[in-house]
FIKESE-890394 format. One record per atom (N, C-alpha, C, O): residue number from 1; atom name; x negated, y, z. Coordinates in steps of 0.001 Angstrom, whole numbers. Atoms other than C-alpha are relative to their C-alpha. Example, Ala and Ser with C-alpha at 12.3 -4.5 7.8 and 13.67 -1.06 7.14 Angstrom:
2
DRENRO   ronu   voti         X         Y         Z
DRENRO      1      N      -890     -1190         0
DRENRO      1     CA    -12300     -4500      7800
DRENRO      1      C      -900      1200         0
DRENRO      1      O     -1936      1181       665
DRENRO      2      N       820     -1190       -60
DRENRO      2     CA    -13670     -1060      7140
DRENRO      2      C       770      1090       730
DRENRO      2      O       261      2198       899
This chain:
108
DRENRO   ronu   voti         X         Y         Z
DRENRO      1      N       578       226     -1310
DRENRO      1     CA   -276499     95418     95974
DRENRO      1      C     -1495       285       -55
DRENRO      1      O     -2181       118     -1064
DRENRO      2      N      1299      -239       314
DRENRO      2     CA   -279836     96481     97031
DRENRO      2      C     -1419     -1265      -160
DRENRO      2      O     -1520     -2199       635
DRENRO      3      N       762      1021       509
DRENRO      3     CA   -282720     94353     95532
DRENRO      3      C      -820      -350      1255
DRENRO      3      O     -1593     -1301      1143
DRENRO      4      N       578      1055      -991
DRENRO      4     CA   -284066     93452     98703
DRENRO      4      C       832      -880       587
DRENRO      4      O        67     -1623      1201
DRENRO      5      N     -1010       751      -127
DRENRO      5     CA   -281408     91548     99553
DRENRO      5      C        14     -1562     -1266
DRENRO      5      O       413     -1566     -2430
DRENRO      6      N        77      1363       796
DRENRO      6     CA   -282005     87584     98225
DRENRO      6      C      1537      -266      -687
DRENRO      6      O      2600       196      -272
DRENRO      7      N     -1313       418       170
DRENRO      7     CA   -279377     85952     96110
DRENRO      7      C       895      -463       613
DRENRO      7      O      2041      -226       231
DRENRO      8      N      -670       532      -561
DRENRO      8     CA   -278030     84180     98386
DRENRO      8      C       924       522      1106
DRENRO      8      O      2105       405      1433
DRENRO      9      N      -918     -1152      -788
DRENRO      9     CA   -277683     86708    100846
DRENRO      9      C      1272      1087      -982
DRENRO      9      O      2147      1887      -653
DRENRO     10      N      -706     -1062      1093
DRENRO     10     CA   -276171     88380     97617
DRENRO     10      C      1892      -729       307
DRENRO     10      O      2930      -137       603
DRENRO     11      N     -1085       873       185
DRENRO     11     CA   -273450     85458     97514
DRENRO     11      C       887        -1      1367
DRENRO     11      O      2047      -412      1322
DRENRO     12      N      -323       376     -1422
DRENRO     12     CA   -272778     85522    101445
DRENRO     12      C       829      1476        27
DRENRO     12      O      1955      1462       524
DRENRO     13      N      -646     -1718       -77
DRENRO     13     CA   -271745     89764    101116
DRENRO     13      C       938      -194      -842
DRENRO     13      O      1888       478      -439
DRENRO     14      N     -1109       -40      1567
DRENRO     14     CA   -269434     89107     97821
DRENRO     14      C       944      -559       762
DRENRO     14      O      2008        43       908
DRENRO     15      N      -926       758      -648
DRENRO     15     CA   -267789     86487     99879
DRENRO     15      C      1009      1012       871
DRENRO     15      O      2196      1330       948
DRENRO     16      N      -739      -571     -1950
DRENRO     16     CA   -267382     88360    103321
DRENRO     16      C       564      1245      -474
DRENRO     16      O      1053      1998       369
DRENRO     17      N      -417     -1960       325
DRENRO     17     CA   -266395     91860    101438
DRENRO     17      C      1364      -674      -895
DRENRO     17      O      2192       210     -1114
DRENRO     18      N     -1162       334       952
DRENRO     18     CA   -263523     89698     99119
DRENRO     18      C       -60      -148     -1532
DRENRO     18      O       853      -230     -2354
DRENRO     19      N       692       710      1700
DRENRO     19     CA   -265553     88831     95750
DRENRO     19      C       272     -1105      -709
DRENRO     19      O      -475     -2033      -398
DRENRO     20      N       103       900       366
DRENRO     20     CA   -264466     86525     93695
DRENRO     20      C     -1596     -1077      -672
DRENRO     20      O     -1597     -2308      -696
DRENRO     21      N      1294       322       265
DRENRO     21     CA   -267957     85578     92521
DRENRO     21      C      -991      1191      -500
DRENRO     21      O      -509      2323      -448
DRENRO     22      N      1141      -404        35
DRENRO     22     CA   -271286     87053     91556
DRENRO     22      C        16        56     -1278
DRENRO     22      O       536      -945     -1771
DRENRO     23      N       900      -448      1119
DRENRO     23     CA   -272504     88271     88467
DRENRO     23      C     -1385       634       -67
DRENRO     23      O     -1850      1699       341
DRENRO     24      N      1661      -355      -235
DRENRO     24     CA   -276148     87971     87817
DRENRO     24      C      -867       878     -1030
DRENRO     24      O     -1239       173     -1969
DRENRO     25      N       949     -1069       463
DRENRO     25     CA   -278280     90897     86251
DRENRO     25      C     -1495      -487      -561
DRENRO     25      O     -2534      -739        49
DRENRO     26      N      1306       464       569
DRENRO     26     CA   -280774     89920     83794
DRENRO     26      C      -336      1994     -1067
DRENRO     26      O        68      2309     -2186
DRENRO     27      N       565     -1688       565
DRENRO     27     CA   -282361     94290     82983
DRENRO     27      C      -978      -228      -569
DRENRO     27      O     -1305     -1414      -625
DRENRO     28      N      1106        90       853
DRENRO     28     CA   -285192     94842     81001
DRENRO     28      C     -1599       276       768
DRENRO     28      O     -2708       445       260
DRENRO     29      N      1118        -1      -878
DRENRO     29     CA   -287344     95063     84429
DRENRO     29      C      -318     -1773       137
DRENRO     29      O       537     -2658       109
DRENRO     30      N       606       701       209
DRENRO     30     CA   -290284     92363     84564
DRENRO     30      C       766     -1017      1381
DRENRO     30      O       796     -2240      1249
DRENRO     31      N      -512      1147      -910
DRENRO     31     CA   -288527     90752     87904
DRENRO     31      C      1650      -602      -247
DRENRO     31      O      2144     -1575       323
DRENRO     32      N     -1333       717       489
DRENRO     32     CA   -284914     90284     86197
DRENRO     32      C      -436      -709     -1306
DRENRO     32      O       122     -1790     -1495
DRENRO     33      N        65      1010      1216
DRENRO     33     CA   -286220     88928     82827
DRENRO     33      C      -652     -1195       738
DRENRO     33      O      -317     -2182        84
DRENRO     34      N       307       628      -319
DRENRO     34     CA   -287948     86712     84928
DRENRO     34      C       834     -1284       666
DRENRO     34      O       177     -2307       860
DRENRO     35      N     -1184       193       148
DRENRO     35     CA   -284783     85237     85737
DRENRO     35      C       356     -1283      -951
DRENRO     35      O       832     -2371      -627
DRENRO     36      N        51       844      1356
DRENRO     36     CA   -284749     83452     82542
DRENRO     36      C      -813     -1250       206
DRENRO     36      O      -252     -2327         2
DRENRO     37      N       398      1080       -18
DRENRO     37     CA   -287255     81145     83158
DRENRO     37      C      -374      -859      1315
DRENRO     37      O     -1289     -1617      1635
DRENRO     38      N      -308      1148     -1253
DRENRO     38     CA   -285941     79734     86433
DRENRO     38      C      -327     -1175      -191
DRENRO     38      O      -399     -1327     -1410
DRENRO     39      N      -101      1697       137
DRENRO     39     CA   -286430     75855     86673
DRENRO     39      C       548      -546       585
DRENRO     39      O      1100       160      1428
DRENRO     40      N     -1327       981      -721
DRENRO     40     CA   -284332     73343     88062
DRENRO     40      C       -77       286      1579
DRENRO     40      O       817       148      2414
DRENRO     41      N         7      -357     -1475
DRENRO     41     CA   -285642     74393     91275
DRENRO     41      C       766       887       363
DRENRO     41      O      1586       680      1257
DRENRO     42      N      -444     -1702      -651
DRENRO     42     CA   -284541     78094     91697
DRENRO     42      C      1391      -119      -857
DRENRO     42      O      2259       564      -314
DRENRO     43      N     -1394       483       763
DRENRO     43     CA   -281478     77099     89381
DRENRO     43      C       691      -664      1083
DRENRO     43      O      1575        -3      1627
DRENRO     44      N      -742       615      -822
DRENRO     44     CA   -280301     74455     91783
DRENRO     44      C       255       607      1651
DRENRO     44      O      1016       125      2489
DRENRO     45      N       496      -298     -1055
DRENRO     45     CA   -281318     76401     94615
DRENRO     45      C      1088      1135        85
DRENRO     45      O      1656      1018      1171
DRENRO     46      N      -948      -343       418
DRENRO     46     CA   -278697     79089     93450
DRENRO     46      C      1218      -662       129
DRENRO     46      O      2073      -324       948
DRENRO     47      N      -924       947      -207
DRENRO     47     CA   -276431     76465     92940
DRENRO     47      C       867      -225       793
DRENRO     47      O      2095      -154       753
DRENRO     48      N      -409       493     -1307
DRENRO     48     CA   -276221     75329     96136
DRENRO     48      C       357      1136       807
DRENRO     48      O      1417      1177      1432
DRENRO     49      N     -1001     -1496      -853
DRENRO     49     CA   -275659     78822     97800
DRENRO     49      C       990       728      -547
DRENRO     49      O      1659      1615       -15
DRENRO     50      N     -1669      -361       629
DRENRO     50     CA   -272935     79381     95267
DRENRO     50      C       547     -1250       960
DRENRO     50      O      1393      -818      1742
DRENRO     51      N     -1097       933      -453
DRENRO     51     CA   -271479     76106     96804
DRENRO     51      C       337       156      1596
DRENRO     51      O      1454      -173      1998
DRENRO     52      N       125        15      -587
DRENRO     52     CA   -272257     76756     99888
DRENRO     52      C       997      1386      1056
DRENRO     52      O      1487      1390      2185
DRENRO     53      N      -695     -1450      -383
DRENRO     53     CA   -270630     80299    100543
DRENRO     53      C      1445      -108      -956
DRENRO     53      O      2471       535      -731
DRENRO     54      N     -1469       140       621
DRENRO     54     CA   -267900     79161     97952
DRENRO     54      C       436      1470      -940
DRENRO     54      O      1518      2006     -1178
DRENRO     55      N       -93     -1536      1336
DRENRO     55     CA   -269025     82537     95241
DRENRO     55      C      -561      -447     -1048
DRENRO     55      O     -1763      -228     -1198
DRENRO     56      N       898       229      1174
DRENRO     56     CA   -269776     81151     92071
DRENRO     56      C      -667       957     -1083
DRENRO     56      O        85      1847     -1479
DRENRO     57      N       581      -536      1361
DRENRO     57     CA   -272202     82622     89120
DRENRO     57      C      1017       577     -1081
DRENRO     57      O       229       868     -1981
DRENRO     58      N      -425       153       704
DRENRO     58     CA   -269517     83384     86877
DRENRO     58      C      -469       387     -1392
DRENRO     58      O      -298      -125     -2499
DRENRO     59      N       702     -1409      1401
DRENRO     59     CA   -271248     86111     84454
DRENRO     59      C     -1214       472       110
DRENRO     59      O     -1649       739      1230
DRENRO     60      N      1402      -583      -123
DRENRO     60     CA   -274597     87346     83603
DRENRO     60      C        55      1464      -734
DRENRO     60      O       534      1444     -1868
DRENRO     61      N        13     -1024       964
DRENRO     61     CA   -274911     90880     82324
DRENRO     61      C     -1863       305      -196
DRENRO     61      O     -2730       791       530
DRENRO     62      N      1124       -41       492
DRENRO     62     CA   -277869     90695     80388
DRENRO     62      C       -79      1351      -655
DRENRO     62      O       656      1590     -1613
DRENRO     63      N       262     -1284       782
DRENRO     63     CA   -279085     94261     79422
DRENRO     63      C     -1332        26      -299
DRENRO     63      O     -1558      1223      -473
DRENRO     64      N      1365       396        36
DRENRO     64     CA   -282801     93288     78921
DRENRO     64      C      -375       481     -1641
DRENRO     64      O     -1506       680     -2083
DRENRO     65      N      -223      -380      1633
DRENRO     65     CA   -281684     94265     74923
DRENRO     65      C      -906      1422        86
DRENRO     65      O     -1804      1533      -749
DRENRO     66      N      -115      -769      -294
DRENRO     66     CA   -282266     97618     76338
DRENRO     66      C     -1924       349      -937
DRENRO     66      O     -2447       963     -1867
DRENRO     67      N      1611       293       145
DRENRO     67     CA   -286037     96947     76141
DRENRO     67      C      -650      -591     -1317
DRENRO     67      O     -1621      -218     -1976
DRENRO     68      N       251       979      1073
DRENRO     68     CA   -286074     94347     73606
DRENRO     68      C      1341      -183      -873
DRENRO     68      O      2071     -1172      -807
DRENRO     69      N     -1225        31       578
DRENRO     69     CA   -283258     95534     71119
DRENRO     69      C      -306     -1182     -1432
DRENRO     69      O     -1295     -1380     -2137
DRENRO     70      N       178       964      1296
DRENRO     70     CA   -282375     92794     68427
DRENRO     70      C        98       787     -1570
DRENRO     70      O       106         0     -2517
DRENRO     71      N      -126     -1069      1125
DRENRO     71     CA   -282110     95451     65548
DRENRO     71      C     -1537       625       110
DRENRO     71      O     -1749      1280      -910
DRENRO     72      N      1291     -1187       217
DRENRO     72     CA   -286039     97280     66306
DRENRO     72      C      -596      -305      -797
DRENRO     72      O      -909     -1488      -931
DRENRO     73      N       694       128      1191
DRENRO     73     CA   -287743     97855     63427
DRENRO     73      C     -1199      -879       -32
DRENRO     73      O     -1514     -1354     -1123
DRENRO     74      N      1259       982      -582
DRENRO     74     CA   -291046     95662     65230
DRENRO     74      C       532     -1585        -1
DRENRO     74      O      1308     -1988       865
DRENRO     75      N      -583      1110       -21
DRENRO     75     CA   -290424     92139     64209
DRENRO     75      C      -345     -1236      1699
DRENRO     75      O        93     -2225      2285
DRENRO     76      N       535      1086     -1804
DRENRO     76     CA   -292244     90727     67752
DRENRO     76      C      1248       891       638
DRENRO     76      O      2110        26       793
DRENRO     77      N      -922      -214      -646
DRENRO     77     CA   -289498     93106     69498
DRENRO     77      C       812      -907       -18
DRENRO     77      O      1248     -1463       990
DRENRO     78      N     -1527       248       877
DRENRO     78     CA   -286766     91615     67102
DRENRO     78      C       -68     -1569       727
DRENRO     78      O       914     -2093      1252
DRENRO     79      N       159      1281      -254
DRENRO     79     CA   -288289     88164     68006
DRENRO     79      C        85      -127      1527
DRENRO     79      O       705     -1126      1893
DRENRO     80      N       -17       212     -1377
DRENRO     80     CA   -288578     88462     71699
DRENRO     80      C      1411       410       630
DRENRO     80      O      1593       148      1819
DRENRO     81      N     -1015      -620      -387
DRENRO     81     CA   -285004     90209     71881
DRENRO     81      C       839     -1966      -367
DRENRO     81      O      1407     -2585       534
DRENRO     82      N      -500      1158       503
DRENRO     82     CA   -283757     86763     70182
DRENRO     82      C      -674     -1272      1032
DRENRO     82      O        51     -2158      1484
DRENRO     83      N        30      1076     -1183
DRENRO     83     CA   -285821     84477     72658
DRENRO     83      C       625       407      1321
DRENRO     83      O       751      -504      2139
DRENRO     84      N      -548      -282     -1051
DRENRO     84     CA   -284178     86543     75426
DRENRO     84      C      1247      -585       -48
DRENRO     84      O      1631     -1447       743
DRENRO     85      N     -1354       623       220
DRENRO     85     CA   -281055     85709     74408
DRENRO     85      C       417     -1724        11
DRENRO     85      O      1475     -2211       410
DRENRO     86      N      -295      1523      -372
DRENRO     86     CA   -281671     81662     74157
DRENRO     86      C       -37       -79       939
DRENRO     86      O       683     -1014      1289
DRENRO     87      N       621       370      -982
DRENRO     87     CA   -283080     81968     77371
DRENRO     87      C      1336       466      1315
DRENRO     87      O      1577       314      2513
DRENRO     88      N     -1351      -530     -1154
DRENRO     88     CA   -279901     83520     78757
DRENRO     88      C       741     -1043      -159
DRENRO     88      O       903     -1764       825
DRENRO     89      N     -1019       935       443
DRENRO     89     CA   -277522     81197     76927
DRENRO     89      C      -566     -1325       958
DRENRO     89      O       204     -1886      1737
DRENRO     90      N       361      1546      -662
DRENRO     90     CA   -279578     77990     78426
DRENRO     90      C       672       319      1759
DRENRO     90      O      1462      -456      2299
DRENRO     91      N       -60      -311     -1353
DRENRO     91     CA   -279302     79733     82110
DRENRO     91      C      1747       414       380
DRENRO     91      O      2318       155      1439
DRENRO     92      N     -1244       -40      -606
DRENRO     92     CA   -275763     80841     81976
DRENRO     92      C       933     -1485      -548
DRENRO     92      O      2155     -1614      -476
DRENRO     93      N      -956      1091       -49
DRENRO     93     CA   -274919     77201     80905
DRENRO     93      C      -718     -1119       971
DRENRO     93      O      -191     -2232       969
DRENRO     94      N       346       443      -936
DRENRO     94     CA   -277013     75818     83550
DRENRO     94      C       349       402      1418
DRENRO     94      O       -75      -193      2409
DRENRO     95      N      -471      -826     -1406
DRENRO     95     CA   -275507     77945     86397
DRENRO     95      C      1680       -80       -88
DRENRO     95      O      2451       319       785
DRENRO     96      N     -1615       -58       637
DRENRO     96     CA   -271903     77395     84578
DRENRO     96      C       549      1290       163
DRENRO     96      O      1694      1421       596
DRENRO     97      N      -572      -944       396
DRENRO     97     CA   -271599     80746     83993
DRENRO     97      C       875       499     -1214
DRENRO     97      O       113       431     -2178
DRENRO     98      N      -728       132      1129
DRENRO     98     CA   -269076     81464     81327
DRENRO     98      C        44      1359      -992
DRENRO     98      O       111      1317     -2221
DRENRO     99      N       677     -1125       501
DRENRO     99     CA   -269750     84867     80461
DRENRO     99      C     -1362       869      -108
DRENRO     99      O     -2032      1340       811
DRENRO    100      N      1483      -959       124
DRENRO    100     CA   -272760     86752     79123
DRENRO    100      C       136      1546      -121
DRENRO    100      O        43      1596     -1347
DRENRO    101      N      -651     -1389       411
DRENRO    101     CA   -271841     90808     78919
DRENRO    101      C     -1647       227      -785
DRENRO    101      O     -2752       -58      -324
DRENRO    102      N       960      -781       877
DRENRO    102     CA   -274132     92354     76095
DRENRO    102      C       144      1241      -172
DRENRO    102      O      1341      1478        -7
DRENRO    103      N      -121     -1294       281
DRENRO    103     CA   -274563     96059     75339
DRENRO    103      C       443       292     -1498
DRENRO    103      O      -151        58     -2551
DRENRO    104      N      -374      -178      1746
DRENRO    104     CA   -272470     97136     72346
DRENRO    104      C      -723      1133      -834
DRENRO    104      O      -109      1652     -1766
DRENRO    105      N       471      -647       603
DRENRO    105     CA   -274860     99286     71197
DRENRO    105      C     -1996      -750      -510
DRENRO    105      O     -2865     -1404        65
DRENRO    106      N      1435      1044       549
DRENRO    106     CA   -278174     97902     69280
DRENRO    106      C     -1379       517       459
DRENRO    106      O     -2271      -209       896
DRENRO    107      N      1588      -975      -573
DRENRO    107     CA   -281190    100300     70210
DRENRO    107      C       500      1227       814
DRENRO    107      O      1299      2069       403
DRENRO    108      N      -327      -483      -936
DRENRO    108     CA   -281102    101969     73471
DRENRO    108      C      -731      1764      -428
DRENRO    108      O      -605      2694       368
């Protein structure tokens, strides 16, 4: 969907088109990693327009690796590819998402 389009409005189209839920896009652009360090605000705030439209979070496809592969020879990459990844795990178990999709390939 196009990125001007809010999440919520995201959740309201999935619905009305026959979506079982939403899967949220964490890319290796500075406004999806940003994503990550939601707070209980913009987390719950989500939340509630999953509950609200009745489309839950289920999956995040985190490709942010893309950028920050966990294999690059630069140990600050290697290290920031590895805090991306806690930072997903905390958010897709705060959104009760149950899947994370990763890229099966290590350096883009």
């Amino acid at each position: 969907m196009p990125g001007i389009i809010s999440l919520p409005e995201k959740l309201k189209e999935a619905g009305e088109t026959g979506y079982d839920y939403l899967e949220l896009s964490i890319d290796e652009s500075d406004e999806k990693l940003a994503r990550l360090s939601w707070g209980r605000e913009e987390i719950s705030s989500l939340k509630k327009a999953s509950e609200d439209t009745g489309i839950p979070v289920k999956s995040i496809c985190l490709s942010a690796h893309r950028r920050f592969p966990l294999g690059d020879p630069d140990p600050e990459t290697r290290e920031k590819g590895l805090e991306i990844m806690g930072q997903a795990l905390t958010l897709a178990s705060r959104l009760g998402a149950r899947i994370i999709q990763i890229a099966g390939y290590d350096v883009y």
